[in-house]
Structures are given as structure tokens and as C-alpha cells.
Backbone bond lengths (Angstrom), bond angles and torsions (degrees), N, CA, C in turn:
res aa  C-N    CA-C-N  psi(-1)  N-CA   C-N-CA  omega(-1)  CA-C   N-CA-C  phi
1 X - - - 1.448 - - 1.519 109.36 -
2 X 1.256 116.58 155.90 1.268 105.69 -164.12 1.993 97.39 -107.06
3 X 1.777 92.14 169.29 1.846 83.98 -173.57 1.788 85.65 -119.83
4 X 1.439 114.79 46.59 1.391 91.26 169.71 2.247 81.78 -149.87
5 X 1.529 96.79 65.18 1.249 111.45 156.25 1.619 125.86 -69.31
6 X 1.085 122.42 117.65 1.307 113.57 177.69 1.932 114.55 -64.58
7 X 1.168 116.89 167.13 1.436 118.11 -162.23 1.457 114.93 -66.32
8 X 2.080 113.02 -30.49 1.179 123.45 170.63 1.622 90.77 -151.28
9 X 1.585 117.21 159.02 1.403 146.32 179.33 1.711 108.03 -48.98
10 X 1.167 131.82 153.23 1.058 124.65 166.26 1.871 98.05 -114.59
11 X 0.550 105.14 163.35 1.913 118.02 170.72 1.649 131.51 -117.27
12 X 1.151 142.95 110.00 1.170 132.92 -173.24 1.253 109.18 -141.32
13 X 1.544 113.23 144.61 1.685 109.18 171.39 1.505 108.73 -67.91
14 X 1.445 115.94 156.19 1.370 121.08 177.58 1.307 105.05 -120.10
15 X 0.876 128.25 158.49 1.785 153.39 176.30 1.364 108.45 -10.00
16 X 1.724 108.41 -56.29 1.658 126.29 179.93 0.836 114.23 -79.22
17 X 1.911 136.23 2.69 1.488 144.26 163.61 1.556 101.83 92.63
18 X 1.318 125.60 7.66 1.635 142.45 176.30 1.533 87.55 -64.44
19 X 1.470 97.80 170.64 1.963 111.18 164.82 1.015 85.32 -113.80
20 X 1.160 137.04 165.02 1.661 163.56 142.66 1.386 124.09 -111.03
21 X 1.469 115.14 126.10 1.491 98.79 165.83 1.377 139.34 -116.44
22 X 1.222 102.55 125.08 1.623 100.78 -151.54 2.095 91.04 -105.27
23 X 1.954 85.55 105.34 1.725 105.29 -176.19 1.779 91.24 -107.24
24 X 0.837 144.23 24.91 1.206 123.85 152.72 2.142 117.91 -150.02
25 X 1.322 121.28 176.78 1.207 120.88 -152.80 1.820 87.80 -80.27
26 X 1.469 124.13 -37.37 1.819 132.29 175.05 1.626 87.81 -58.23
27 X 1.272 136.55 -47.76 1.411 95.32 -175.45 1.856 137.39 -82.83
28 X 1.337 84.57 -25.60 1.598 120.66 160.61 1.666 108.82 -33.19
29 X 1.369 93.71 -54.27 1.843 89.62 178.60 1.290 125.33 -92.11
30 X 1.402 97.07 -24.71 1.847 96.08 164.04 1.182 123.54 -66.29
31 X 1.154 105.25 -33.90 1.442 113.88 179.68 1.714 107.19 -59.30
32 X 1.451 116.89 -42.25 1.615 126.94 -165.09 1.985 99.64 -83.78
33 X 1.267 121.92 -20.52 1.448 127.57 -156.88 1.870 77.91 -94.44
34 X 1.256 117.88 -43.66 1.795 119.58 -163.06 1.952 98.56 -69.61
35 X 1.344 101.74 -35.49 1.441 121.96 -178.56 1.927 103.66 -38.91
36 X 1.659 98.54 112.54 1.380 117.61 171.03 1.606 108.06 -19.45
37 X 1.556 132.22 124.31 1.131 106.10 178.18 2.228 124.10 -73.81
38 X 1.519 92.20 -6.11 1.579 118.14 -149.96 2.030 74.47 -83.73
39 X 0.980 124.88 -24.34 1.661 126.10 -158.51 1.564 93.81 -105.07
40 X 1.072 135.02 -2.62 1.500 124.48 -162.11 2.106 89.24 -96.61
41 X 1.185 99.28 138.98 1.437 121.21 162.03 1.431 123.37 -145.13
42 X 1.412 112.07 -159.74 1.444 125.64 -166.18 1.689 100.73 -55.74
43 X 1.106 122.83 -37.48 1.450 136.77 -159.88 1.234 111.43 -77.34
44 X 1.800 97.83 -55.13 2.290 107.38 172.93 1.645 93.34 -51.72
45 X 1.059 108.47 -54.84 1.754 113.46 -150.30 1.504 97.43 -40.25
46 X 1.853 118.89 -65.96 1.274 142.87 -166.05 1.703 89.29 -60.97
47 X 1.059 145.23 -32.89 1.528 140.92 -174.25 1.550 102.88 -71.80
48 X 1.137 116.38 -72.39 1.578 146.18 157.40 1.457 98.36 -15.15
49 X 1.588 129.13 -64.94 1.196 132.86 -161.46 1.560 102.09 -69.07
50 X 1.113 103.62 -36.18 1.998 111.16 -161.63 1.128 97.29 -67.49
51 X 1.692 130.80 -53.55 1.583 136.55 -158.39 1.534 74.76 -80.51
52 X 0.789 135.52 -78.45 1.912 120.46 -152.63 1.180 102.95 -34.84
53 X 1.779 133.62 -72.01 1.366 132.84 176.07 1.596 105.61 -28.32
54 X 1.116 108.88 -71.40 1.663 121.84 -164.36 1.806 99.62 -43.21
55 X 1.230 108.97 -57.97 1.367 106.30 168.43 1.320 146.53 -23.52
56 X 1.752 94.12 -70.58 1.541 123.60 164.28 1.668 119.46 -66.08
57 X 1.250 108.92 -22.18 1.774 107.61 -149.79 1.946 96.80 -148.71
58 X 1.613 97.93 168.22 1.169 92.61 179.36 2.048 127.71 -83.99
59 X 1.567 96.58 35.14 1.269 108.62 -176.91 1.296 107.72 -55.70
60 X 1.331 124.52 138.42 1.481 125.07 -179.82 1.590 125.98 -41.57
61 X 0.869 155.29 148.63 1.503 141.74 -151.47 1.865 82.36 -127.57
62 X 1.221 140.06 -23.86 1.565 156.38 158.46 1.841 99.49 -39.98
63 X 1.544 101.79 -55.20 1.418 118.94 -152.91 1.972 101.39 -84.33
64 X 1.397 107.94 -35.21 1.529 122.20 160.04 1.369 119.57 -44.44
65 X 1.265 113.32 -54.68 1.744 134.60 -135.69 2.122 78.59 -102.79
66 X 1.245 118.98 -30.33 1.097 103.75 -168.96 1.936 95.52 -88.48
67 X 1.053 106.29 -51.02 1.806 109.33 173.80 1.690 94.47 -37.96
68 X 1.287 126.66 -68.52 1.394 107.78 -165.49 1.500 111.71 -55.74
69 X 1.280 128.47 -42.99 1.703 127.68 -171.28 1.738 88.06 -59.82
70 X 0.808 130.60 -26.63 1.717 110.05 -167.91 1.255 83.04 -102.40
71 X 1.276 168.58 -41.29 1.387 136.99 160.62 1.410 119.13 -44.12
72 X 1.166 116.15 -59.18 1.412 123.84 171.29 1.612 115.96 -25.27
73 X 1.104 107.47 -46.71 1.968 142.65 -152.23 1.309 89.59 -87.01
74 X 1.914 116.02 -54.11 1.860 100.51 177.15 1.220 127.35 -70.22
75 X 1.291 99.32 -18.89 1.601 111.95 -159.80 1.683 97.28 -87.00
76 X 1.030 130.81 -22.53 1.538 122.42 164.62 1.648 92.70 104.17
77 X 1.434 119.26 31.98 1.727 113.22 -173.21 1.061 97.99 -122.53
78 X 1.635 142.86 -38.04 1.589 128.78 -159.17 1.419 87.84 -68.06
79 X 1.470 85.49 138.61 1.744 118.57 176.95 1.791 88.64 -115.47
80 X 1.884 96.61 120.53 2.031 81.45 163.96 1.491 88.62 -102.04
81 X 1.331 111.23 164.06 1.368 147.26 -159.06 1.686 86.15 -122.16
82 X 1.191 116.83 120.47 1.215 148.21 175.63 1.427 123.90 -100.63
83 X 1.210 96.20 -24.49 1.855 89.40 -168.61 1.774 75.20 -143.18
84 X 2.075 91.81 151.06 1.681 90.09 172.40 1.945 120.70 -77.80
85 X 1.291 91.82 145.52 1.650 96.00 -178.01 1.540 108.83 -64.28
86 X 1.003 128.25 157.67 1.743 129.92 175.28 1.307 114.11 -57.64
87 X 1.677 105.13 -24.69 1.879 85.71 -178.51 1.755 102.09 -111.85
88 X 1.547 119.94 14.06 0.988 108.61 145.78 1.970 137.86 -98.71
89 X 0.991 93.61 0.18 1.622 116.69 165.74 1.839 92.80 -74.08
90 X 1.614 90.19 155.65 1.164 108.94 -167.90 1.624 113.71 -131.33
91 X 1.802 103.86 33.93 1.416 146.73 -175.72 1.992 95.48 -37.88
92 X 1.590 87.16 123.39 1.824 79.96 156.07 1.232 134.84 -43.14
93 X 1.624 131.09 118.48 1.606 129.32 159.07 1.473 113.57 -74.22
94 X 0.941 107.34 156.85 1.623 110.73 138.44 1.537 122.79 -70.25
95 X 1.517 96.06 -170.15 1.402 94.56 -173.63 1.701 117.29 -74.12
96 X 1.697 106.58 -26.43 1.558 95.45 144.91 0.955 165.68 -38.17
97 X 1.339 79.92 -34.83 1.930 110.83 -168.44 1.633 117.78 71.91
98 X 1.485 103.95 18.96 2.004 95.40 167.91 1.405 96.83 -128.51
99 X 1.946 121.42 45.65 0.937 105.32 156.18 1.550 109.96 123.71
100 X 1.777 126.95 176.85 1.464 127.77 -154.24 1.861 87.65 -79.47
């Protein structure tokens, strides 16, 4: 698991019209390295640059996670999530835990 989780998930459509959620700064860059090269501009680059710092150095991982939502945001992909997803609800288990 990684220790450079962002505070909450970001969401974006991917290529295959799926959402994805990219909850930490390792997915953040895979996601930007997989990124069409014909689609990359001034904006990927500055996204790209932040998670690398954040990576390597003690660049804010706050200051990362926000560079990607504004890539996300140009690129026509952030999906906001409106209602909580099922495995982020914190729904009664049973004594199993898969439920009443």
C-alpha cells in the first residue's frame, strides 16, 4: 500500500469510457506516463512535473493531487462522484463482514 495516499480519490474516465480511481500519487503518474502522447500539453507537463517532485522530494502530495484534478478538469475526464460509492460507505456488516 502506498504512504503517499492522497486525502480523498480522484475519478476520471479512461480511454475505455470506465471511471478509475486514482487514490494515490503511484497512480497519478501512471495514469499521466499511459497519457496519449498526441493529448499531452502545457497543463499534462505542469501535472506530470508536480507528481514527479512530490514523488522524489518533500513537495506537497496536497499540491500534486491538486495539479492532477486540473489536468483531469482540462482534459474533459474528472468525473465528480456525487453520491458515496459502496466501498466507500461505511455500511453495516454482519458479523462476517459481507453484510445483514
Amino acid at each position: 500500500m502506498s504512504d503517499r495516499m492522497f486525502d480523498s480519490p480522484v475519478f476520471v474516465k479512461s480511454g475505455n469510457s470506465l471511471i478509475e480511481e486514482i487514490a494515490c500519487l503511484e497512480d497519478a503518474l501512471e495514469f499521466l506516463y499511459e497519457w496519449p502522447k498526441n493529448r499531452r500539453g502545457t497543463i499534462y507537463e505542469t501535472a506530470l512535473r508536480a507528481c514527479q517532485r512530490a514523488f522524489e522530494s518533500n513537495y506537497p502530495l496536497g499540491a500534486a493531487r491538486q495539479a492532477f484534478c486540473g489536468f483531469a478538469k482540462s482534459a474533459n475526464i474528472l468525473e465528480e462522484v456525487s453520491i458515496p460509492l459502496p466501498w466507500m460507505t461505511g455500511g453495516k456488516a454482519g458479523a462476517s463482514g459481507l453484510g445483514p
